[in-house]
C-alpha positions in Angstrom: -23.8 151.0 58.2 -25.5 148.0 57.8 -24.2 144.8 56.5 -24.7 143.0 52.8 -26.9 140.7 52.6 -25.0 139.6 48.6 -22.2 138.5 50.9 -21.9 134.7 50.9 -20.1 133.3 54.0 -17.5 130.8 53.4 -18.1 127.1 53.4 -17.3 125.6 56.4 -14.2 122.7 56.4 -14.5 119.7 58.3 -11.7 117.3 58.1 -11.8 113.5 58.6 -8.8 111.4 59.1 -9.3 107.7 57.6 -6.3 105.1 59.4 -5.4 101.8 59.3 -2.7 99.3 58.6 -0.3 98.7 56.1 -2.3 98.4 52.5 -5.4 98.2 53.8 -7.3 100.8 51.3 -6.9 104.0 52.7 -5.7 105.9 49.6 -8.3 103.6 47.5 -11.4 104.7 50.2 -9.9 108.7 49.6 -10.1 108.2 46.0 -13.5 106.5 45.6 -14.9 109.0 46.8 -13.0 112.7 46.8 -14.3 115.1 43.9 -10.9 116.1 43.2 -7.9 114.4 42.0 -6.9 113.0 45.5 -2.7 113.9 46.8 -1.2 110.7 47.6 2.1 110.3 48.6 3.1 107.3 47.4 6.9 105.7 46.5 7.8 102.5 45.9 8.4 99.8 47.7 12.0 99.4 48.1 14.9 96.5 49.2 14.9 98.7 52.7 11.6 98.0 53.4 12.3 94.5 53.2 11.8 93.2 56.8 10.0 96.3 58.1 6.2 96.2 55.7 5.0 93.0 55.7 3.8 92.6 52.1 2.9 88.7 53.2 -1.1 89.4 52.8 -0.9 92.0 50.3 1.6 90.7 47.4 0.3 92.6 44.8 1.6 95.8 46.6 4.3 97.5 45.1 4.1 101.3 46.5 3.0 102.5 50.2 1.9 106.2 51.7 5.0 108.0 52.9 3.3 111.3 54.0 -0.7 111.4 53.7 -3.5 111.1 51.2 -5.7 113.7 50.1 -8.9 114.3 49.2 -12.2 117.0 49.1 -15.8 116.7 49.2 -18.4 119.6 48.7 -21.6 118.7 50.6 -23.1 121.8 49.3 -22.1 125.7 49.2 -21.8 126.0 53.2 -19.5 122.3 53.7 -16.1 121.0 52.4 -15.3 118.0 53.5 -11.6 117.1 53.7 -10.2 113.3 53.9 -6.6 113.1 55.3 -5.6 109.2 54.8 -2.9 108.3 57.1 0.3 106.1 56.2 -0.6 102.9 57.7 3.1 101.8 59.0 4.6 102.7 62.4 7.6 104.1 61.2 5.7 107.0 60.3 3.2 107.5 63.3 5.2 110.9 64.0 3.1 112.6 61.2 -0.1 111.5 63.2 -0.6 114.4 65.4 -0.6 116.9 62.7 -2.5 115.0 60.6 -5.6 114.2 63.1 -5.3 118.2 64.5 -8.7 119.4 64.2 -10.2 116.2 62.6 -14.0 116.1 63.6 -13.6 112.1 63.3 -11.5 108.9 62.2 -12.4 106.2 60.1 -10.1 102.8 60.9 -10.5 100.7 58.1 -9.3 97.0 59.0 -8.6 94.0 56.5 -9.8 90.7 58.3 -6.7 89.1 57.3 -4.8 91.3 59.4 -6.8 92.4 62.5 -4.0 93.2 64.3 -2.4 96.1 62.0 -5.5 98.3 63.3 -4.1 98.3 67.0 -2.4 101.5 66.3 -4.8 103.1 65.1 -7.6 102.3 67.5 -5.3 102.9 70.6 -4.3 106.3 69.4 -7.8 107.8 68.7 -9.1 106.1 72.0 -6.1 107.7 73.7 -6.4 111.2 72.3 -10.3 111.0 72.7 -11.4 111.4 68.8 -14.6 110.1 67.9 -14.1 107.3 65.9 -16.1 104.0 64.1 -14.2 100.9 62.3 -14.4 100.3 58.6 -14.3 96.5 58.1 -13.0 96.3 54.4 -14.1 93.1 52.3 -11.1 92.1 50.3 -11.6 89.4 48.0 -10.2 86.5 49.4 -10.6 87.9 53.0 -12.1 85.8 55.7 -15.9 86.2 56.9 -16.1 87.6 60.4 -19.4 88.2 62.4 -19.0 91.9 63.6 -19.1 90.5 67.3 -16.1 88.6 66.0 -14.3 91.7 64.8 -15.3 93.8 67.7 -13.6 91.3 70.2 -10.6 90.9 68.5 -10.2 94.6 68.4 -11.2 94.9 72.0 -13.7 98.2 71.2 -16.5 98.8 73.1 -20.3 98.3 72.3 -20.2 101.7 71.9 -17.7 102.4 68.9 -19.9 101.4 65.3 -18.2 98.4 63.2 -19.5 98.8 59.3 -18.4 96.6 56.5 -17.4 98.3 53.4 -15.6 97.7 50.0 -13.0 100.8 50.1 -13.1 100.4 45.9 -16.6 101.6 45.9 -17.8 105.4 46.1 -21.1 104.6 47.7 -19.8 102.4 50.5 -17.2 104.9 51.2 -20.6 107.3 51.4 -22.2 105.2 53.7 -19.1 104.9 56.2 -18.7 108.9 56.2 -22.5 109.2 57.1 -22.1 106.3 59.6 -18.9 108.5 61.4 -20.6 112.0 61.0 -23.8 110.2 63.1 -21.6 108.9 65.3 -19.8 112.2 65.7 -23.2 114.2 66.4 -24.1 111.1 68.9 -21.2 112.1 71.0 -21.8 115.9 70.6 -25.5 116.1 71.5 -26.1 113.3 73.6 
């Protein structure tokens, strides 16, 4: 018997996990871009979490990702891409490991104004050996950093890509998903 060649394979998945800090535009990055309505988990802000997010560089903030955010790209009919956005505070770093299983890549999106809140991030994808490039996001009002700058202060190697991007806009987003799926196939075939 042979087989049918009307018989359409289906698409290949690929999931990318985009992390950072506290408020730093992950849930805006999955939703500038995904072709669906993205899942975000979001709740308020409430008096517990007074003393525990630091709101200080982010006033405007009233809710915060409690679980994940959610969101799909079709590259074609052979590749779905699917963006799982991290909650950015500590307090919920034990959802990490399900999240990131079987994630091809990460994305760590940083706000200059708060370098620091991507150390997480960084030290758990360099620890668990996943491929992944730093998303510099220009907020208004945020300072100017030389990428040398950025990469020293988060203590990355020449050898993980720093690209600026605005997190609000869907072909920036573009750009940083081509920039981590070259450096993905870097690592894979060189």
């Amino acid at each position: 018997m042979s087989a049918r060649s009307d018989v359409v394979a289906p698409p290949i998945a690929v999931k990318i996990v985009i992390s950072g800090g506290f408020g730093v535009g992950k849930t805006t990055f999955v939703g500038a871009i995904s072709e669906i309505e993205p899942l975000v988990t979001e709740a308020e802000l409430t008096e517990a979490s007074i003393g525990v997010d630091d709101t200080s560089a982010v006033s405007g903030k009233t809710t915060t990702t409690v679980a994940l955010d959610f969101g799909r790209i079709t590259l074609d009919d052979a590749l779905l891409l699917y963006l799982f956005g991290t909650p950015g505070q500590d307090r919920f770093s034990f959802l990490w490991d399900d999240l990131v299983d079987g994630a091809l890549g990460a994305i760590v999106l940083i706000d200059t104004r708060r370098v620091e809140d991507s150390f997480p991030s960084i030290d758990y994808f360099e620890e668990n050996r996943i491929p992944f490039i730093v998303g510099v996001n220009r907020f208004d009002g945020g300072m100017r950093f030389d990428l040398r700058e950025i990469r020293d202060a988060l203590g990355v190697s020449d050898a993980v890509p720093i690209v600026e991007c605005d997190a609000r806009d869907r072909v920036s987003v573009k750009d940083v998903l081509v920039a981590l799926t070259e450096e993905v196939l870097t690592r894979r075939l060189g």
